[in-house]
Structure formats: C-alpha cells, structure tokens
C-alpha positions in Angstrom: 46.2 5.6 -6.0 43.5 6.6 -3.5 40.8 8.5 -3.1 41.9 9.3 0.2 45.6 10.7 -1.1 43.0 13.1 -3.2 41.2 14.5 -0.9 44.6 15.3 1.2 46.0 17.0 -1.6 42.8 19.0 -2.2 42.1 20.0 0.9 46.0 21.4 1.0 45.9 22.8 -2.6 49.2 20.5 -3.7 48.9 20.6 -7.6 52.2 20.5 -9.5 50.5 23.5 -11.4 48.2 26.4 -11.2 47.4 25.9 -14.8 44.5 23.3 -15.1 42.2 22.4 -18.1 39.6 20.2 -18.0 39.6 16.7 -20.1 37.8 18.8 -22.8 40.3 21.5 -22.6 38.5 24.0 -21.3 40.4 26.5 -18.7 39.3 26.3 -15.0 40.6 28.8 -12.2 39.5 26.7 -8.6 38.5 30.1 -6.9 37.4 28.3 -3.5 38.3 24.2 -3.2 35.2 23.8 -1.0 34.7 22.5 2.2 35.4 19.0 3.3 32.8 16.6 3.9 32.8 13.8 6.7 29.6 12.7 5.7 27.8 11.0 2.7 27.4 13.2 0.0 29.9 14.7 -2.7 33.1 15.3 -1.2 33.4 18.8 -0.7 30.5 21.4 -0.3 30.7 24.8 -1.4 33.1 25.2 -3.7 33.0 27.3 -6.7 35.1 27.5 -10.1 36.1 29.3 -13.1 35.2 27.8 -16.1 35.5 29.1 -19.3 35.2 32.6 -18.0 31.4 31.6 -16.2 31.7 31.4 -12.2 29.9 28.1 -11.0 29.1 27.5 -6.8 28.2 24.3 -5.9 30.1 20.7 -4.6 32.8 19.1 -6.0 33.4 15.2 -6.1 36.7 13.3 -5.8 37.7 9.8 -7.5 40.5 7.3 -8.5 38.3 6.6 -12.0 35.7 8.8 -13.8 33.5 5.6 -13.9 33.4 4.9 -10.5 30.5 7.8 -10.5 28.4 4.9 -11.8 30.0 2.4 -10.3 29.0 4.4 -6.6 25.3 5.4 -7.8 25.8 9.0 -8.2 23.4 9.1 -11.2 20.4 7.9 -8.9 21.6 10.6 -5.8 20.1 14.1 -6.0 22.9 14.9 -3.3 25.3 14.8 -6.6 22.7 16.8 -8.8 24.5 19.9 -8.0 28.3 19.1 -8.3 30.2 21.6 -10.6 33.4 19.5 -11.0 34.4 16.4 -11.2 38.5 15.8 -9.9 39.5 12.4 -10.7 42.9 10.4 -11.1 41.8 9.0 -14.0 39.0 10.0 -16.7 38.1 7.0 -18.2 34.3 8.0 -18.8 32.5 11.1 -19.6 29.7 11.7 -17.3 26.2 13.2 -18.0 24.8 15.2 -15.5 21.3 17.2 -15.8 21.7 16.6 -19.2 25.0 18.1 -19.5 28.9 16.6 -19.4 30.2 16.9 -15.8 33.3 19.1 -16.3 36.2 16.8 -15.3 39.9 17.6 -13.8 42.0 14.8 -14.2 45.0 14.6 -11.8 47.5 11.6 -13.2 49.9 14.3 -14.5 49.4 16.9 -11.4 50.5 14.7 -8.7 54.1 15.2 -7.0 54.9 11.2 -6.8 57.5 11.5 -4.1 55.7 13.2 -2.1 52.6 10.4 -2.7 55.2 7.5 -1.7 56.2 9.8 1.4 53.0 10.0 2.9 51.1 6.5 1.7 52.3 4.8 5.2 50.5 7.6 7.1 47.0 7.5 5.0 46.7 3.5 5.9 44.1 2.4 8.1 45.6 3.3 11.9 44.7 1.4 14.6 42.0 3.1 17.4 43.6 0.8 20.0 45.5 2.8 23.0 47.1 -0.6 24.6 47.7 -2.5 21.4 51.4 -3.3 21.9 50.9 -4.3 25.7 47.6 -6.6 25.1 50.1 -9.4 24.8 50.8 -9.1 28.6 47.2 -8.9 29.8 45.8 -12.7 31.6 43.2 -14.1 29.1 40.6 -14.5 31.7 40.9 -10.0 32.0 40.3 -10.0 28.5 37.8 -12.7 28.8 35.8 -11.0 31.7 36.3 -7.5 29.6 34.3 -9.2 26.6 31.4 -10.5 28.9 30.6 -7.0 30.0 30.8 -5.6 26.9 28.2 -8.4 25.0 26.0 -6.9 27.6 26.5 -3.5 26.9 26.3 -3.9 23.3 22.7 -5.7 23.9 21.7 -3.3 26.1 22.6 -0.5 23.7 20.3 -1.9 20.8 17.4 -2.8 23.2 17.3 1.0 24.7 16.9 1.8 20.9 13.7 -0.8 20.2 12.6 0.7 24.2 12.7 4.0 22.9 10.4 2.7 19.3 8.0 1.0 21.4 7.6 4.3 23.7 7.1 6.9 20.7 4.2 5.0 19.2 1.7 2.3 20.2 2.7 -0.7 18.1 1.9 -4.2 18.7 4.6 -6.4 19.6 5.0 -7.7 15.4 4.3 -4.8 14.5 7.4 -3.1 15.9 9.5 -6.5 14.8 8.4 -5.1 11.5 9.9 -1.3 11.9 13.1 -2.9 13.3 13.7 -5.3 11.0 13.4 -2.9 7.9 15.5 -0.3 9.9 18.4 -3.4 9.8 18.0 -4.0 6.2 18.9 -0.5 6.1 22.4 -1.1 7.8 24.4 1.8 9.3 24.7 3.8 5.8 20.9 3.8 5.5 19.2 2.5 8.4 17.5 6.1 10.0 15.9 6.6 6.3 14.5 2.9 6.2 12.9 3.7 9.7 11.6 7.1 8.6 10.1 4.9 5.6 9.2 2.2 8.2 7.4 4.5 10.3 4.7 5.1 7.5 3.8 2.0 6.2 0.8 0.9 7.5 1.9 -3.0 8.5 -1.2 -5.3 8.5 -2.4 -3.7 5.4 0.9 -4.2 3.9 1.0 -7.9 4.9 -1.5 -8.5 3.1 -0.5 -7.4 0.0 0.8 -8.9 -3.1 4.6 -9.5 -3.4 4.7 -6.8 -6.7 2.7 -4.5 -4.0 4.6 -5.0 -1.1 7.8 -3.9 -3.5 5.5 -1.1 -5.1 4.7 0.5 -1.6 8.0 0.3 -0.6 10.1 1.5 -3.7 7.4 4.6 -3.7 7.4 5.4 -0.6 11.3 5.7 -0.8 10.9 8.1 -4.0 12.3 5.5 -6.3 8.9 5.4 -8.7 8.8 9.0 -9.2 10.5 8.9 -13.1 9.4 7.6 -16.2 10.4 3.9 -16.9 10.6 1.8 -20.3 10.9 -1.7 -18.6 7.4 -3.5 -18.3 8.1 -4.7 -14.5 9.2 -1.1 -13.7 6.2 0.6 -15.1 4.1 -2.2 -13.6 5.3 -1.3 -10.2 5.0 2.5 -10.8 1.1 1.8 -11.8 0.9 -0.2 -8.6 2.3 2.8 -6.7 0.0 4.8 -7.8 -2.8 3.1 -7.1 -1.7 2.1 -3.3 -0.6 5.7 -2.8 -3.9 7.4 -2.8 -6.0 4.1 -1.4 -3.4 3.9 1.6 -3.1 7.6 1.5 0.8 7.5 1.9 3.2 10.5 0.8 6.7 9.3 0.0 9.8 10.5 1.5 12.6 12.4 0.2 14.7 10.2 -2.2 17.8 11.8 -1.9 17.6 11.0 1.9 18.6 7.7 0.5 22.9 6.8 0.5 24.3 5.4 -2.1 28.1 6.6 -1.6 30.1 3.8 0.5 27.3 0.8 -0.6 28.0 -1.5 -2.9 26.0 -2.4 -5.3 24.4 -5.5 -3.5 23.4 -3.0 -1.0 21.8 -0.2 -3.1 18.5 0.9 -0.9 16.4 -0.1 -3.7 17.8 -3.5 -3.8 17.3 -4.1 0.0 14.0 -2.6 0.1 13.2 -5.3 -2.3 14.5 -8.1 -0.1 13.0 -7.3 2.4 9.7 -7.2 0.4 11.0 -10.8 -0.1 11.6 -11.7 3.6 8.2 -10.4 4.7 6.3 -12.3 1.9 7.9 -15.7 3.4 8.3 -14.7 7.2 5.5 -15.9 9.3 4.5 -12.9 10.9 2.2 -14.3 13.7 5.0 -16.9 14.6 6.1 -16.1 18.4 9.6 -17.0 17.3 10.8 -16.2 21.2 9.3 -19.6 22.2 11.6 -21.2 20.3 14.9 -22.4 20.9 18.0 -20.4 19.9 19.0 -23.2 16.8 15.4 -23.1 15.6 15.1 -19.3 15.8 18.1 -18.9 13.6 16.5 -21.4 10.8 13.2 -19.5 10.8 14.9 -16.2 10.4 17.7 -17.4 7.1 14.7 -19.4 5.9 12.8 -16.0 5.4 15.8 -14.3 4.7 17.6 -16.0 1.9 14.8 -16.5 -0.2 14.9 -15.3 -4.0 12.9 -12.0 -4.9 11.3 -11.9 -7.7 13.7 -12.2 -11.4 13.9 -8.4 -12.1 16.3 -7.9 -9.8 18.4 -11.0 -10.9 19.4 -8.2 -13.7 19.1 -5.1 -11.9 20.3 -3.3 -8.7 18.6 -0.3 -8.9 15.6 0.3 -10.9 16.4 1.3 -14.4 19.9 0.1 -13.9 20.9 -3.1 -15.2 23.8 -5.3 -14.0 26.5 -5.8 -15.9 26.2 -9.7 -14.7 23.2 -11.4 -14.2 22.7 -12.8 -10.8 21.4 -13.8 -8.1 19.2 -10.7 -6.4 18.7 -12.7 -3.1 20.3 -11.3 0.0 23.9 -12.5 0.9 23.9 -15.1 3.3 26.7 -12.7 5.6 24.6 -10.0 5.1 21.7 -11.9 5.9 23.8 -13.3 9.8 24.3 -10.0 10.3 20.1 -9.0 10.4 19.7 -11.6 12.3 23.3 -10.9 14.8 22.4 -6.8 15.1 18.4 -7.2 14.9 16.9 -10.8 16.3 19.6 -11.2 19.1 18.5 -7.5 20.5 15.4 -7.7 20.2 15.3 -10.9 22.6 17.0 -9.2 24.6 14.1 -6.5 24.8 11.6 -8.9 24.9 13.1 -10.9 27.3 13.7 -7.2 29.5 10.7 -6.4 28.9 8.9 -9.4 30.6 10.8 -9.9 32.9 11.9 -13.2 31.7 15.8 -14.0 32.0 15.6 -17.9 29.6 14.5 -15.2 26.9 17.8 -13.0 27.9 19.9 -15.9 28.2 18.7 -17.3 24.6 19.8 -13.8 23.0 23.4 -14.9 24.4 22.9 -18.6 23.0 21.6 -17.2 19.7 24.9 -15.0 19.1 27.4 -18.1 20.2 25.7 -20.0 17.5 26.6 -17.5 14.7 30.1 -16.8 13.3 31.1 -13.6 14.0 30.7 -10.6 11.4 34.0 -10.2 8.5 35.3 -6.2 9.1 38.8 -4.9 9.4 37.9 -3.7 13.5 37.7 -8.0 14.4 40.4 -8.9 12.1 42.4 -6.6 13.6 41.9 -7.3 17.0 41.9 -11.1 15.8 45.8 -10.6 15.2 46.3 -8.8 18.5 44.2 -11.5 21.0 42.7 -14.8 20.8 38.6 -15.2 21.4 36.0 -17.9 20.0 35.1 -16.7 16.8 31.3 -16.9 17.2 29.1 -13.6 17.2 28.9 -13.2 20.8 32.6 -12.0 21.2 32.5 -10.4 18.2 30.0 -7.9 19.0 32.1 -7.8 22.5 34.9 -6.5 21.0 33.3 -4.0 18.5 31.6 -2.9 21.6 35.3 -2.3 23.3 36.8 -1.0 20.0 33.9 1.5 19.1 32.9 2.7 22.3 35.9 2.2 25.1 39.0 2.1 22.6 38.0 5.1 20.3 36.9 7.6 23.0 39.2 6.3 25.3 37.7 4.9 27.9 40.7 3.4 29.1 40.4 4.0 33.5 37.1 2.2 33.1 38.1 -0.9 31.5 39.3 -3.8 33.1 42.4 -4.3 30.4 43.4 -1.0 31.5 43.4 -0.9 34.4 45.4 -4.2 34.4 48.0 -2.5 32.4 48.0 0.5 34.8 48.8 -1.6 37.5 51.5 -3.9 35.7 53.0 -0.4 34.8 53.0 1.2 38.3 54.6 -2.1 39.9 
C-alpha cells in the first residue's frame, strides 16, 4: 500500500462502504472530504466531519501506518495542530493531539483490491521525458553539447539568486556566504525559511559566539525554544535564548513555517540548524577560499562540514525527541557534497561574474567535475536511458534539462530535439 493510492481514492470518494466508524468505534459521516493539497502540510484542507453527532471543520491527513505521524514530525508541526481526522491504512498507534486522541479511520477493510491492483501501474513514478524512447538515436556529441549548455544555465540560475541577495541588502562579501550557506542547509523543503531566519541573525556577532550560543540563537530564532523542556542541555539552550534574544534584540520567526512532512529524520530543521551551528564553529570565516584551487576548496568545505556537533544530538533529532538509535548527529557526507555541489560551485560562479574574472568561473566547472554526482531517481533515470561521466558537472546538466526543458517542454529549443525533429522529417 501507498499513500499515494489513498489520496486517489479520497479525493474520488471510493470506500467499499458509506458506513465508517472510527478505530474507537465511534460513528463518522465525511460531510465534505476536503480539498487536496500539493503542498507541505496535512493532506487535504478544509474538510469537515460528523463525529458522534458534533460537526468538526478543519484538515484531514492521510497515511499507510498511524505511526508514521511521528515517524514524519507531525507532533512538532503546528500545520497539523488543526487536523480533525486521521485516515490511515493501518492504525497501529493512537495519536495525541492538543491533548486529545486524533480520531482515526482506518481503511485495510474499505479498500476494493482489484481495483488497487488495476490502477498500481498508473500511480508509479512516470517519466517527464518527451523523447525518451528515441534518445537511443541521438549522436553522443548532441547530447554532450546539450549538457554543456545546460551546466551553464544551471550556474547561472543559482548565481542570479546570490545577485539578487547581494542587491536587497548591503552585505559583505562573508557575510552573504553566511545567508547562502544556511539557506542550503535548508534544502528545497526548507530552504526560503532558513533564509528568512538567515536574514536576521546578526553574523559577526554570531561568529563570535559560543558553540551552545550559536545553536541557542539559531534554534530560537526558528521558534524551536518556545516550550518547556526537562532535558538539562534543552533547558540550557532555552536559558541561553533568552538571554541573546533581548541583548541581540532578535524576534523569532514563525515555527510552523518550518517543514517537516517529506524530511527525514536526518534532515529535521532543528537538526540542520544545529549542523550548521557545527560548520560555522569550524569554518574559517575570513578564509578567501576562491584563491584556492578547486581540490583544496573541496577539503576546506567537508572539513567544516562533516564535523561532529555537539553529543545531544547523537540521541536526538529534534529537541525533546529522542532517537530510537543513538548515532552519529553529524551531517551525511552526501548530504554534505550536495552544500557544497548546489552552494560553493554557484557561488564561484558569482564571484567569479562578479569580478570579472573567468579562472574563478572556470574553477566552479573544475569544482563540480571533482564531485560525484548527486543519488535521486531524475539521474538514475536518465542514467538508464544515456551514458554521461558521473561526476557533478553533468549531473546538474541533466537535472537542469529534466526540470526545466523536459518538464515544461521545452523541446524546439533544445538541441536533442531538434535532432530528433529533423531525423523524423527526413
């Protein structure tokens, strides 16, 4: 089962029965189903139920197991403060929610089977590629060529972002490193809030901070500090908080601006803020890392990166949430390529735009053809289809192609199509 098999049948009301009780048998009437969300957030806004007789509005949230509410972070999201059912395949957990059990539906014995086997093939992952059955006829120096314009558009893409930082405010050249970086550690579930976040810390005074206050300012200013803790560390950090919060005179933002549906746990926000409390404690900050050579660059970088924060979070993800295995709470060494692949690489780029200078361009390209390329279903599935070095450079190339010539496409403009245009008209 899958959640995505859930949501089709909710969305198209295809329950085997208009009877339904909840897993504490309690009669519910679904009076609207809600509306579907694309977004982050419970599944399906708006919806509203009858429950026992009482009429509840608010959002409803879909999944295979009851559990995998904690497993995904619910309990830390306000967006899920406000969900008035939970439908699941399987209930294997009751859930508390403000204080209350979460009404459950569970759907294992309201499911039409056939029709599930009928329809599995057509909720697998499609492919967003128009020519993928011809790209076996197109010359590998087309493809080739197509990559090297799209490496280019794909830097150029992230340095009209860091352009468009360093125009808004008046930043020094580490200091807008600083906002960047910390907007990566975000990645592309949370990356706009850790910029908001970014955006009001003041950066020297932070850099000279503490490691315990450098975690303190960023954990408040995310909202993260605002409850009441038992652990000693956690109530250490809040104390810290609040003494850094009126002396810096900072305000934090609004926590539940902060995603925790589609992150794993290694990725929770408060874990990443963490690291990259970590990373800044051992980065050297007035290093001109440009002047160095691509290898050396890299070193510096997963040096700073991969280092160990400190050992609360060798038992924790989140704060107040313990793991259920102690380990390491260091960031991933893939996770810690890709900072340096979507984040460094650009902002050479920038730099090197920016002063004219084409050695610091031409390192950007060096820099990428040193790293292996990212691990997502996009380059393994062009992997299958076409053959390319496997090193960062063409793999940013071709989710470049993929995300913004394949999916809208963008076929007239692209040299691979327009080769198969003309094979097809001769």
């Amino acid at each position: 089962m899958n959640e995505k098999y859930l949501h089709f049948i909710w969305k198209s009301k295809r329950l085997l029965s208009a009877e339904l009780t909840t897993t504490t048998g309690e009669s519910v009437r679904i009076k609207n189903f809600g509306d579907y969300n694309f977004d982050s957030g419970p599944d399906f806004f708006n919806g509203s139920i009858l429950l026992g007789g009482l009429l509840l509005h608010g959002n409803i949230e879909m999944h295979v197991n009851s559990s995998d509410w904690m497993k995904h972070g619910h309990q830390f999201d306000l967006a899920y403060s406000n969900v008035i059912l939970h439908v699941v395949y399987n209930h294997d957990m009751e859930i508390v929610v403000n204080g209350s059990v979460l009404p459950t539906l569970e759907l294992k014995y309201l499911i039409d089977w056939k029709h599930f086997n009928e329809s599995k093939q057509k909720l697998e992952f499609r492919s967003r590629i128009p020519c993928d059955q011809q790209l076996k006829d197109v010359p590998t120096k087309i493809i080739s060529d197509q990559l090297k314009l799209n490496t280019h558009d794909r830097l150029q893409r992230k340095a009209n972002e860091i352009e468009h930082l360093s125009k808004n405010l008046r930043w020094s050249i580490h200091e807008l490193l600083f906002r960047f970086l910390l907007k990566n550690f975000g990645g592309k579930l949370n990356g706009f809030p850790f910029l908001e976040l970014a955006n009001q810390i003041p950066v020297y005074r932070f850099l000279r901070s503490s490691m315990q206050v450098r975690e303190a300012i960023l954990l408040g200013l995310a909202g993260f500090l605002d409850h009441d803790f038992d652990h000693q560390y956690e109530q250490e950090l809040k104390s810290n908080w609040t003494f850094q919060k009126h002396r810096l005179q900072l305000s934090n933002v609004d926590s539940s601006s902060f995603k925790f549906k589609g992150a794993r746990p290694a990725s929770f926000p408060a874990l990443r803020l963490v690291q990259f409390a970590t990373f800044s404690n051992h980065f050297d900050w007035s290093c001109d890392f440009w002047s160095l050579e691509p290898a050396e660059i890299v070193k510096v970088f997963m040096d700073a990166l991969t280092k160990e924060p400190t050992s609360y979070w060798e038992n924790h993800y989140h704060l107040g949430r313990p793991k259920q295995k102690p380990s390491s709470g260091k960031l991933a060494k893939e996770a810690s390529l890709t900072i340096v692949i979507n984040a460094v690489a650009p902002f050479l780029f920038w730099y090197g735009q920016k002063q004219g200078d084409i050695v610091l361009l031409n390192k950007a390209i060096e820099l990428l053809e040193l790293l292996p390329q990212e691990k997502n279903k996009v380059l393994e599935r062009w992997k299958s289809l076409v053959s390319y070095p496997s090193n960062a450079r063409f793999g940013q190339a071709v989710l470049e192609l993929n995300n913004q010539w394949c999916a809208p496409k963008k076929c007239l403009k692209c040299l691979i199509g327009k080769e198969l245009l003309n094979l097809s008209q001769s």
